[in-house]
C-alpha positions as semicolon CSV with decimal commas, in nm:
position;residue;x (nm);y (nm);z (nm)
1;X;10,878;6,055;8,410
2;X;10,734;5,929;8,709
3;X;10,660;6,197;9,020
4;X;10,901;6,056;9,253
5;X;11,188;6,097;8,997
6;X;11,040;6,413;8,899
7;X;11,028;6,568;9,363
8;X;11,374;6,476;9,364
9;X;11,536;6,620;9,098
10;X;11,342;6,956;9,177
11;X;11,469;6,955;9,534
12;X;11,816;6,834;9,422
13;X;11,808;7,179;9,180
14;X;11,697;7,347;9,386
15;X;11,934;7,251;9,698
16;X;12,218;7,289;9,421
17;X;12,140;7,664;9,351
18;X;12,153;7,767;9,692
19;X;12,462;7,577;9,796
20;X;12,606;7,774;9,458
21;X;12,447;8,132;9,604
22;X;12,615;8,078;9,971
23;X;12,950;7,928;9,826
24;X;13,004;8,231;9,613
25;X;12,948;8,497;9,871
26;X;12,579;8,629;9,689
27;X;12,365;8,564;10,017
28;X;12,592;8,803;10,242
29;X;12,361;9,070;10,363
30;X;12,473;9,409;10,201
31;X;12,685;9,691;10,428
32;X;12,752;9,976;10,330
33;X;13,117;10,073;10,417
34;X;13,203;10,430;10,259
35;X;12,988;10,743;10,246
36;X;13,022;10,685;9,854
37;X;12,865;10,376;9,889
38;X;12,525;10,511;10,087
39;X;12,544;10,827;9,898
40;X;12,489;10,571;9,544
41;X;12,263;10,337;9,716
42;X;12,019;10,684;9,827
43;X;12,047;10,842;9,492
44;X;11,919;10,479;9,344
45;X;11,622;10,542;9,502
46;X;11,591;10,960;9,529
47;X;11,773;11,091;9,209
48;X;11,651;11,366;9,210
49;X;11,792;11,495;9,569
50;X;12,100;11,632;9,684
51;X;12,281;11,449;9,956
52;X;12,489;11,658;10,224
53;X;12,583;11,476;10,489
54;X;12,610;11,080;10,542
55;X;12,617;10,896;10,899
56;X;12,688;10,531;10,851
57;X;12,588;10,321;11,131
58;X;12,891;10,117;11,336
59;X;12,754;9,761;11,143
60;X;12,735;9,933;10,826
61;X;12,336;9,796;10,773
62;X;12,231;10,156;10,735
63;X;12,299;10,509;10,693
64;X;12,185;10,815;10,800
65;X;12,163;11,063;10,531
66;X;12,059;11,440;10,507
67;X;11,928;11,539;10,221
68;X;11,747;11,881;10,082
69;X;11,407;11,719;10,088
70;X;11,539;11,636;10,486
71;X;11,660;11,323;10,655
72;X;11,659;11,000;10,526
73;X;11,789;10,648;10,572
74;X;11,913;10,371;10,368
75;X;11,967;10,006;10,475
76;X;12,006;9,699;10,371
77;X;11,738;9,467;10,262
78;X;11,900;9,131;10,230
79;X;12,205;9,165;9,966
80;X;12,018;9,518;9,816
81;X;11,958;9,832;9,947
82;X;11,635;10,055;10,031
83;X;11,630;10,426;10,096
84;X;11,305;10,621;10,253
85;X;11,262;10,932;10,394
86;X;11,191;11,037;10,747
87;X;10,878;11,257;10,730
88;X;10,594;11,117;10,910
89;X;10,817;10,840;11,077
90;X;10,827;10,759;11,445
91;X;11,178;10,727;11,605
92;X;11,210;10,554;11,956
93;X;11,527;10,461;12,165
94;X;11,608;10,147;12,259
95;X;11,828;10,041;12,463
96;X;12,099;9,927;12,185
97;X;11,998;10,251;11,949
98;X;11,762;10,362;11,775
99;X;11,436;10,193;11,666
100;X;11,271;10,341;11,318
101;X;10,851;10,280;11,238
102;X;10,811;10,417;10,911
103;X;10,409;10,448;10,845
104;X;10,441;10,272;10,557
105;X;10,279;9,856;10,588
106;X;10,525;9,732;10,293
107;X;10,826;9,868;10,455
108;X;10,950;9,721;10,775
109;X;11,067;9,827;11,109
110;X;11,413;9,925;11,095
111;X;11,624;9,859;11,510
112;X;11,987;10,061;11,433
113;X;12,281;9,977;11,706
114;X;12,404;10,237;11,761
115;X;12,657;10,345;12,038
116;X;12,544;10,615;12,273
117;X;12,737;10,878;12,083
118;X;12,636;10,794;11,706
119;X;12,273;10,744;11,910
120;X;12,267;11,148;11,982
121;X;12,448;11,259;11,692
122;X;12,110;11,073;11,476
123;X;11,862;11,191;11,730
124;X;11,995;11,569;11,723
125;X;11,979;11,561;11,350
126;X;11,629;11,401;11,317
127;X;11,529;11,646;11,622
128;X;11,597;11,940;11,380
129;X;11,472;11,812;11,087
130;X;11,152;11,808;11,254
């Protein structure tokens, strides 16, 4: 088969699969809508903790959760989630919420909107966790 023939079906395919992923809804970024929902996605990760409280944030891209090994959070990472725990990580306001640096180089920052109320609700929690 010549090369040309061979470039464009590739890029055909491969223009065809992602029309197919957006068309049937599987490239929406994930949010997480109930405290069920965060509460599954952090035990994915941390089975072996026990979840007390949940705080979902207003967009529903992450959640605050408290656990017994202390405060996590879980968000989304495309159309999956990824839950990691607090300790050691810096937490900075920002003018539209809350901005997360976990010390960790394979896991990004994470910038939360928050409304000023949900905003001190997170920081009073994380302030006693500490």
């Amino acid at each position: 088969m010549p090369l040309h023939i061979l470039i464009t079906l590739v890029v055909a395919g491969i223009a065809f699969i992602a029309l197919l992923t957006w068309a049937f809804g599987l490239s929406r970024p994930l949010r997480l809508k109930t405290s069920d929902e965060a509460r599954a996605a952090w035990l994915r990760h941390w089975p072996e903790d026990t979840v007390g409280a949940v705080h979902i944030a207003p967009d529903g891209a992450a959640a605050l959760i408290e656990t017994d090994h202390g405060p996590g959070v879980v968000f989304a990472m495309g159309a999956d989630s990824t839950g990691h725990r607090l300790d050691g990580a810096e937490i900075r306001e920002t003018p539209k919420g809350l901005r997360i640096i976990f010390h960790d180089f394979a896991t990004p920052r994470l910038d939360v909107p928050l409304p000023p109320e949900a905003r001190a609700r997170w920081q009073q929690i994380l302030t006693e966790a500490a």
